[in-house]
KEVO-413736 format. One record per residue (C-alpha): residue number from 0; residue in one letter; chain; x, y, z. Coordinates in Angstrom, 1 decimal, always signed. Layout:
N
NUM,A,A,X,Y,Z
...
end
This chain:
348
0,X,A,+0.0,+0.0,+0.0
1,X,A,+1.4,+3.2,-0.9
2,X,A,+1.1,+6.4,+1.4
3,X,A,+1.8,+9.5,-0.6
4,X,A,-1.5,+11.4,+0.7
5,X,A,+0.0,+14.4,-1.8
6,X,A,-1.6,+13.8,-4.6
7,X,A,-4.8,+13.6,-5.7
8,X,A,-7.3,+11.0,-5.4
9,X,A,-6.8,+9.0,-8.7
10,X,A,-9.0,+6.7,-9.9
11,X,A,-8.8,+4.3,-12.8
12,X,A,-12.3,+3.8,-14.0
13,X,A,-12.9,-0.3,-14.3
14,X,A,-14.0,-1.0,-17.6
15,X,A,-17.6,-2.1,-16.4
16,X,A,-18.3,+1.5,-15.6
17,X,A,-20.6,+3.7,-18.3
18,X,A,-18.8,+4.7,-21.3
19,X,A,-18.9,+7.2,-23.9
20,X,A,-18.2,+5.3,-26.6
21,X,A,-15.6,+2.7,-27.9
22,X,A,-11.9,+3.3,-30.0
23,X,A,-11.7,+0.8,-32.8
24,X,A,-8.5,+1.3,-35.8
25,X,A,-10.0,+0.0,-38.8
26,X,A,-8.0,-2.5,-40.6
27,X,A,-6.5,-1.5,-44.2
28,X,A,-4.5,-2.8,-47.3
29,X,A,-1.1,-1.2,-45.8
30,X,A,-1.8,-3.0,-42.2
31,X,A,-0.9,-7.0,-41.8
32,X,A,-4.6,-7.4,-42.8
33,X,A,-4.2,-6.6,-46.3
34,X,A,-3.7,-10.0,-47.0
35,X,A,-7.1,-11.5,-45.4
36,X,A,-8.5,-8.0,-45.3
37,X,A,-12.1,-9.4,-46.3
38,X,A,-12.3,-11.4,-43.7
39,X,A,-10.7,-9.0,-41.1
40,X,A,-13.2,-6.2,-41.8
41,X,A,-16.6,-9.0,-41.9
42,X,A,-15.1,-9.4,-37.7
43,X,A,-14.7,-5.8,-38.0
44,X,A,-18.4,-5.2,-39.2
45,X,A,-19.8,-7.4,-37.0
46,X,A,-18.0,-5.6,-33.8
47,X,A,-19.2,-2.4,-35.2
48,X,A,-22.3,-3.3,-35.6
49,X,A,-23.2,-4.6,-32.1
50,X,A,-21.1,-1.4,-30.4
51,X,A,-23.5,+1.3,-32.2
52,X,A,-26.4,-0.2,-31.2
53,X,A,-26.0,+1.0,-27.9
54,X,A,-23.3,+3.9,-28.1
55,X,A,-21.1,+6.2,-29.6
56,X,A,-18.3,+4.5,-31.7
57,X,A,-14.6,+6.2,-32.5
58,X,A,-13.0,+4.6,-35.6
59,X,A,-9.5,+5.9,-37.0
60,X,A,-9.0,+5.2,-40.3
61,X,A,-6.2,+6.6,-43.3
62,X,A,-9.4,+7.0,-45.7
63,X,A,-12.3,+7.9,-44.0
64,X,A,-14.4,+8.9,-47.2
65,X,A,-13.9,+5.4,-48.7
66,X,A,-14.8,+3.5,-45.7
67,X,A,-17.9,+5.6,-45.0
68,X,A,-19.1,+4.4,-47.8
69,X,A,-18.7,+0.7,-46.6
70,X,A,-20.2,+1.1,-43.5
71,X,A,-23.1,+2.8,-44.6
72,X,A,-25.4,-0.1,-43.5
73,X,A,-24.6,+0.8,-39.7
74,X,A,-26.1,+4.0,-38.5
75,X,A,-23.4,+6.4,-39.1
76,X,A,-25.1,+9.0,-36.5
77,X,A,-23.2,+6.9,-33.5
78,X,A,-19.9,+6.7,-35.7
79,X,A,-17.0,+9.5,-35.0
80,X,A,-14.5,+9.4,-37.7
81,X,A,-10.6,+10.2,-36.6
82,X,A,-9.0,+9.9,-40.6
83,X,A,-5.5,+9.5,-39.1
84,X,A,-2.7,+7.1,-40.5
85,X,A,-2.4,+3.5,-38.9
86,X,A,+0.6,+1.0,-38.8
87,X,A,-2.0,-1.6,-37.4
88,X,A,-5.4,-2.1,-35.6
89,X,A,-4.5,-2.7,-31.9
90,X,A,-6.5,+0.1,-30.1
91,X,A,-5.8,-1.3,-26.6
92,X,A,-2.5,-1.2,-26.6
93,X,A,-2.0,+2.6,-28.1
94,X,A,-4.9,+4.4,-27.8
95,X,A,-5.2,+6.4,-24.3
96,X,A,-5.6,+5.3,-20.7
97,X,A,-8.4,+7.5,-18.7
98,X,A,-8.5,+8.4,-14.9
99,X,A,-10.2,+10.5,-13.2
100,X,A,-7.6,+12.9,-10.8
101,X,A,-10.2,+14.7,-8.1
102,X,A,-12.6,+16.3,-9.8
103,X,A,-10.2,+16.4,-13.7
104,X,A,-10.6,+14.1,-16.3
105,X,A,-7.7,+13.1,-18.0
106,X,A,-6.2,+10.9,-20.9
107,X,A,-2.7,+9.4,-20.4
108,X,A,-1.1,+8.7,-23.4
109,X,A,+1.5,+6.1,-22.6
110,X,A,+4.2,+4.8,-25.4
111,X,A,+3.4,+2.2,-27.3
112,X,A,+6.7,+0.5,-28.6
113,X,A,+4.6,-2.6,-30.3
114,X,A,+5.3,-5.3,-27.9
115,X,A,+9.0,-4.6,-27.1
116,X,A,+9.7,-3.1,-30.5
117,X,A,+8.6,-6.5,-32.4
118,X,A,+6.6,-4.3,-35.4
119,X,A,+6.3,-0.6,-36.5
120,X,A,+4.6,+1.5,-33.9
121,X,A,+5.6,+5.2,-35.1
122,X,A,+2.0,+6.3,-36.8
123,X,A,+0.1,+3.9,-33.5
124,X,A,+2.3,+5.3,-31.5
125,X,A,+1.0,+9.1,-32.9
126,X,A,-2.7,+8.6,-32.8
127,X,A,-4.1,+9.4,-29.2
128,X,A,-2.2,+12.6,-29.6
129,X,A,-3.7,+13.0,-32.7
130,X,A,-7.2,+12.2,-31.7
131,X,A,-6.5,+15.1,-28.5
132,X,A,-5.2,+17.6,-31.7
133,X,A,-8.8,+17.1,-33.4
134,X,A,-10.6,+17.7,-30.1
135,X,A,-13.0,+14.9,-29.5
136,X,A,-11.9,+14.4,-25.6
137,X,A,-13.6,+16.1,-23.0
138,X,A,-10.5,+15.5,-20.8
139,X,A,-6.9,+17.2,-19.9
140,X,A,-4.6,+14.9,-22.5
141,X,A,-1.4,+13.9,-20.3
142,X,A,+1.7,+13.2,-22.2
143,X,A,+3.3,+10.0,-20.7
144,X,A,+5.6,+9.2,-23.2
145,X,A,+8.4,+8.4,-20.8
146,X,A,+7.0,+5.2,-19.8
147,X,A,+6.0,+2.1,-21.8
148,X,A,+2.7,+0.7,-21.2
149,X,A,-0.1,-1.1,-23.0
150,X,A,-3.7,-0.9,-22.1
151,X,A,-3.5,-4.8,-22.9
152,X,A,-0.9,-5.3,-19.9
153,X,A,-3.1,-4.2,-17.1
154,X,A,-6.6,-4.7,-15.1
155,X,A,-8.4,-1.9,-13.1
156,X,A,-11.2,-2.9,-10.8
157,X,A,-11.5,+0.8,-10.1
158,X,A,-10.8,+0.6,-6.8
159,X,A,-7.1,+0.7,-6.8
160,X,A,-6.4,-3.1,-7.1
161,X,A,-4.6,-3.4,-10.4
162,X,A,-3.6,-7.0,-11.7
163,X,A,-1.0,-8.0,-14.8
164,X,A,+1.3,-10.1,-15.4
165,X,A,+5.8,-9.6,-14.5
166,X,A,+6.3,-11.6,-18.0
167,X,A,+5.0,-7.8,-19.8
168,X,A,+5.7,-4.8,-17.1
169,X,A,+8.9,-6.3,-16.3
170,X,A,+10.1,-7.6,-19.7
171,X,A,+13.3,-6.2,-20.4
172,X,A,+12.3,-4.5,-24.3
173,X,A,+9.9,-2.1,-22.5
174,X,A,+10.7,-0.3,-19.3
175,X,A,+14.7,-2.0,-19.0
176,X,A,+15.9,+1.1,-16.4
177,X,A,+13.3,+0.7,-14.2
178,X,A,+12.8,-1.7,-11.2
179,X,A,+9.7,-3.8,-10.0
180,X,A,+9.3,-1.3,-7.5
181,X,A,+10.1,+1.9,-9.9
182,X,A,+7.3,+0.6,-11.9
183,X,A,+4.5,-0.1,-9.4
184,X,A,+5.5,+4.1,-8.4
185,X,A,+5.0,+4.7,-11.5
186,X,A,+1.7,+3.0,-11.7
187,X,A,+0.6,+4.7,-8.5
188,X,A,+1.5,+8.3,-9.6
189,X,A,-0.2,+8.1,-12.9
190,X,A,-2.8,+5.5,-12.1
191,X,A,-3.6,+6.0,-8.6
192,X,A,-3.1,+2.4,-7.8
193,X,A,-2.8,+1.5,-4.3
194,X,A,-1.7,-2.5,-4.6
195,X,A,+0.0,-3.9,-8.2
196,X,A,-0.6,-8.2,-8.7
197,X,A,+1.8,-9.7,-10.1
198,X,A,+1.2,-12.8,-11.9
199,X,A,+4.2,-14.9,-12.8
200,X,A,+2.7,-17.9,-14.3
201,X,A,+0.3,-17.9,-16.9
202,X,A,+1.0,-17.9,-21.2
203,X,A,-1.1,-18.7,-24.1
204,X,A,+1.3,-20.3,-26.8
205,X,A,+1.8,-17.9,-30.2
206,X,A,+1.0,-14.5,-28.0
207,X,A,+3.2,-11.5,-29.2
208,X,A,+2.4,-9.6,-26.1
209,X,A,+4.4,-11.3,-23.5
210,X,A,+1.4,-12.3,-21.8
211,X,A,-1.2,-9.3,-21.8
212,X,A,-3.3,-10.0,-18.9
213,X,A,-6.0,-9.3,-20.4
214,X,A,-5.6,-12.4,-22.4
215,X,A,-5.1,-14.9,-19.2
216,X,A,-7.5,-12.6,-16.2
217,X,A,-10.1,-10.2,-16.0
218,X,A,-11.9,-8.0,-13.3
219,X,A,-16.0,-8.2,-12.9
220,X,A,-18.1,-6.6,-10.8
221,X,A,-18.6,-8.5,-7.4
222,X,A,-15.4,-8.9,-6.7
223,X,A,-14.7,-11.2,-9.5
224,X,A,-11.7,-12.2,-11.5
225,X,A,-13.1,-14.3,-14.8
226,X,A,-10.2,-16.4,-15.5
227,X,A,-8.3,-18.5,-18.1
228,X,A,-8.0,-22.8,-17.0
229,X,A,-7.1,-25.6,-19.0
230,X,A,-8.6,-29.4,-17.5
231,X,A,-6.3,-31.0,-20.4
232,X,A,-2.9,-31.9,-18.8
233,X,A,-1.9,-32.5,-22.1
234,X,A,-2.2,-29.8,-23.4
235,X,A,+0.9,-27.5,-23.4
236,X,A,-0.6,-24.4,-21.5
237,X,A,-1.7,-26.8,-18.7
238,X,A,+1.3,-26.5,-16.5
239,X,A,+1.7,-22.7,-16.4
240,X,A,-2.4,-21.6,-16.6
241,X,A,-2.6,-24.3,-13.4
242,X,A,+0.3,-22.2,-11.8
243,X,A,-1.5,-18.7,-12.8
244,X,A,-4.8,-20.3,-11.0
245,X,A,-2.5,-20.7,-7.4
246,X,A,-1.7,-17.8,-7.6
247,X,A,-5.0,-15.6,-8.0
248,X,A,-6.4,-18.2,-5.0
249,X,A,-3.7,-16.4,-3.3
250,X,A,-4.4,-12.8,-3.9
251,X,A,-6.4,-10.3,-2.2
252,X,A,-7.7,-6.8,-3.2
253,X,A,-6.8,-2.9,-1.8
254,X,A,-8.7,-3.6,+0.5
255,X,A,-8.0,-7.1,+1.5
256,X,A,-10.4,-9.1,-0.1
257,X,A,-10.5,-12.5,-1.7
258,X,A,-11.6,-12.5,-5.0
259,X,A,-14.6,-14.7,-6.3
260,X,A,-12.6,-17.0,-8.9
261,X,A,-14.5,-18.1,-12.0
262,X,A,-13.1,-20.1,-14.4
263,X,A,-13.3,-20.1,-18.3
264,X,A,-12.5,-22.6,-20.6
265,X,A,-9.8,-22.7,-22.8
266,X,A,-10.9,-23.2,-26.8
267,X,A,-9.3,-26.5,-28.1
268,X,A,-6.4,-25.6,-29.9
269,X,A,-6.5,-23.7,-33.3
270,X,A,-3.2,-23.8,-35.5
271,X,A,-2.0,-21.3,-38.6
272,X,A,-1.2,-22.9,-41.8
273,X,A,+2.4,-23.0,-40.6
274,X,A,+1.5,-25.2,-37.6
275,X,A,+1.7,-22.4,-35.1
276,X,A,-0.5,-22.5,-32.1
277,X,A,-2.8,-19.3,-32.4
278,X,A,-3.5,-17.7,-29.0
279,X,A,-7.4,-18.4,-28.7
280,X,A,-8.9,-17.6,-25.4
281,X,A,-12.0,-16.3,-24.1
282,X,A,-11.0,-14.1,-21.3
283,X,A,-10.2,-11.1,-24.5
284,X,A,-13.9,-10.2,-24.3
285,X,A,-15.2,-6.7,-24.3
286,X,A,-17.6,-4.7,-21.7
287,X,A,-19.8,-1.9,-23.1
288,X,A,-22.4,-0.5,-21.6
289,X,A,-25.1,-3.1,-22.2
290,X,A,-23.6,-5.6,-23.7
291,X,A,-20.2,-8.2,-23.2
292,X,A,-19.1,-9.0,-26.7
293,X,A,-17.3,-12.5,-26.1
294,X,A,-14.5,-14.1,-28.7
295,X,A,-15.9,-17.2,-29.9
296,X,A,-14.2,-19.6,-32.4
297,X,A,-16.6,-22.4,-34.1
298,X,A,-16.4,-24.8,-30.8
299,X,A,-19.8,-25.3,-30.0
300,X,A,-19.5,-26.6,-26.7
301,X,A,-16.6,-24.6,-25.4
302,X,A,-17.8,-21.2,-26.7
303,X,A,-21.3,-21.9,-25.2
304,X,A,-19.6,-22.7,-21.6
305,X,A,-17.7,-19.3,-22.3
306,X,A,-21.2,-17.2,-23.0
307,X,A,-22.8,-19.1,-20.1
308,X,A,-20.2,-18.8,-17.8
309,X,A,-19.8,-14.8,-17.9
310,X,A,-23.8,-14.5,-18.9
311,X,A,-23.7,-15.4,-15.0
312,X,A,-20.7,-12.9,-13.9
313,X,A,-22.6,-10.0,-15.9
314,X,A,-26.4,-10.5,-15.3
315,X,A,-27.4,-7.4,-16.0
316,X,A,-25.8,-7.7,-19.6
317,X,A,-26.5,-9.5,-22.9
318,X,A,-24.0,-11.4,-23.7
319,X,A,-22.9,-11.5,-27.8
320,X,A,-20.4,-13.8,-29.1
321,X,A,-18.4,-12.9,-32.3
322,X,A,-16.7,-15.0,-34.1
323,X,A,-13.0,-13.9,-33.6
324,X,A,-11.1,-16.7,-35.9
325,X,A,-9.9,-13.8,-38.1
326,X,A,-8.6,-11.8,-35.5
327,X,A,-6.1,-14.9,-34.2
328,X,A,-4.6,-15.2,-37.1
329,X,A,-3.0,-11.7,-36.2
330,X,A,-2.2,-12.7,-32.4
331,X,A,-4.9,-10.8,-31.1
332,X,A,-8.9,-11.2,-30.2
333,X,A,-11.8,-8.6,-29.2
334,X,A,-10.5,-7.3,-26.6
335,X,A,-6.9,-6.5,-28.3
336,X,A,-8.8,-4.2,-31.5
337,X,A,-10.8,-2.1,-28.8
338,X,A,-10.5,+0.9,-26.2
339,X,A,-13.3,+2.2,-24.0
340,X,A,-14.1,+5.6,-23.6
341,X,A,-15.5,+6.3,-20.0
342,X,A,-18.7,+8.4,-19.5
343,X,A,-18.1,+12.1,-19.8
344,X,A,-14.3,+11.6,-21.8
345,X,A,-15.7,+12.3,-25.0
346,X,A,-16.8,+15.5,-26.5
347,X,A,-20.4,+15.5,-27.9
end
């Protein structure tokens, strides 16, 4: 627990709370789509379509006239175009994080080095900054370009428990200066967190990410951490997810809590045309204000155990599954393409 009473009451909003709308980066010919970009932008679609049923949608494009024109079956009234230049399509790692600091709103727009420099980041790594320039946040935009850190990497449950995973924060191609303990300051000055969990266990075979938590553990509401488990001990994530599971049994909350564990099921596993495990999982769902858009991936039985399992977590919910086989192909899922905007962040 930290005990600098100086600053100001900081608050990272969890991502259950009401939103303005949601960042999506629409995927183009000069992206890694181009080469399956049919089938990227039918996922695409499909997220877009459920989003604007309900709220505002923010999608950054290089040619906004052109794709206007291809989503004119969705209701373009609850669309906000950003026609800025893209390397890729992986909002939740580069677009901005949003806290509220007393009674100021403000966006903190972190660096985004692509995973430990693995890909081109410098237009991703321009866009938040770019989306503050054209003045659709209703927010003070914080440059915090000193510091690496992907939206992907961490967990608010908006109380000041944060949770990710010391194979990301502490990997050596983002934040190499700094120690454990520089980076949890860090996390408290800018975040307002008052306890960091650290998981050490816990991979999903053919992730880029260096194990985004969001792809292994999630906060709910309640208390709840929806998690990643494998029953197969012959399967090759068995070992460390098992591990991962210890360790949230272990863990408490700010405040001193136990979490409420709730296991997902891990999809059976679904290979590239190389033979590479692809990094399926269920836990890269999305929260929007009335709905949870779950990845699902042609496995009847496991994808149904995945809706049922957090239809139960989020009651007050529907729950939407969307078929996210394109989306592995890239290394990411649902989760990975989007970035909520909380109530009151956006200008309208």
């Amino acid at each position: 627990m930290y005990a600098n009473h100086s600053l100001p009451n900081i608050v990272m909003p969890a991502e259950w709370e009401r939103q303005d709308a949601i960042i999506v980066a629409w995927p183009h010919l000069g992206t890694d789509w181009g080469p399956m970009l049919d089938e990227a932008h039918a996922c695409f679609m499909q997220v877009a379509k459920e989003i604007v049923k309900n709220q505002r949608l923010v999608i950054v494009a290089p040619a906004i006239n052109q794709l206007k024109q291809k989503l004119s079956a969705l209701d373009n009234d609850m669309i906000i175009y950003q026609e800025i230049e893209t390397n890729d399509t992986w909002a939740r790692d580069f677009a901005p994080i949003s806290i509220i600091a007393g009674n100021e709103r403000r966006m903190l727009d972190f660096k985004f080095d692509a995973w430990g420099m693995k890909f081109a980041a410098f237009l991703d790594n321009l866009i938040s900054r770019r989306m503050a320039a054209n003045g659709i946040f209703d927010a003070q935009f914080v440059n915090c370009q000193d510091f690496v850190l992907e939206g992907g990497s961490i967990e608010s449950d908006g109380k000041g428990t944060l949770l990710t995973t010391s194979r990301c924060l502490l990997s050596p191609n983002r934040n190499s200066a700094l120690t454990q303990q520089q980076i949890e300051d860090v996390l408290h000055t800018r975040l307002g967190v008052h306890k960091v969990l650290w998981l050490n266990n816990g991979e999903l075979k053919g992730d880029d990410t260096d194990a985004h938590i969001d792809t292994l553990a999630r906060f709910a509401p309640g208390n709840t951490i929806l998690y990643v488990s494998c029953s197969d001990p012959n399967d090759e994530q068995y070992h460390s997810l098992k591990l991962m599971e210890e360790e949230l049994k272990s863990m408490t909350n700010a405040q001193g809590e136990a979490f409420n564990l709730v296991p997902l099921p891990c999809p059976n596993p679904i290979f590239d045309d190389n033979g590479e495990r692809l990094p399926a999982t269920y836990a890269n769902f999305l929260i929007t204000n009335e709905q949870v858009l779950v990845p699902i991936y042609g496995q009847s039985s496991n994808d149904q155990l995945a809706l049922d399992t957090i239809q139960q977590v989020f009651d007050d919910r529907d729950i939407m599954g969307i078929d996210c086989n394109a989306l592995i192909k890239q290394h990411g899922s649902l989760h990975c393409i989007t970035m909520q905007i909380p109530e009151n962040f956006l200008n309208k």
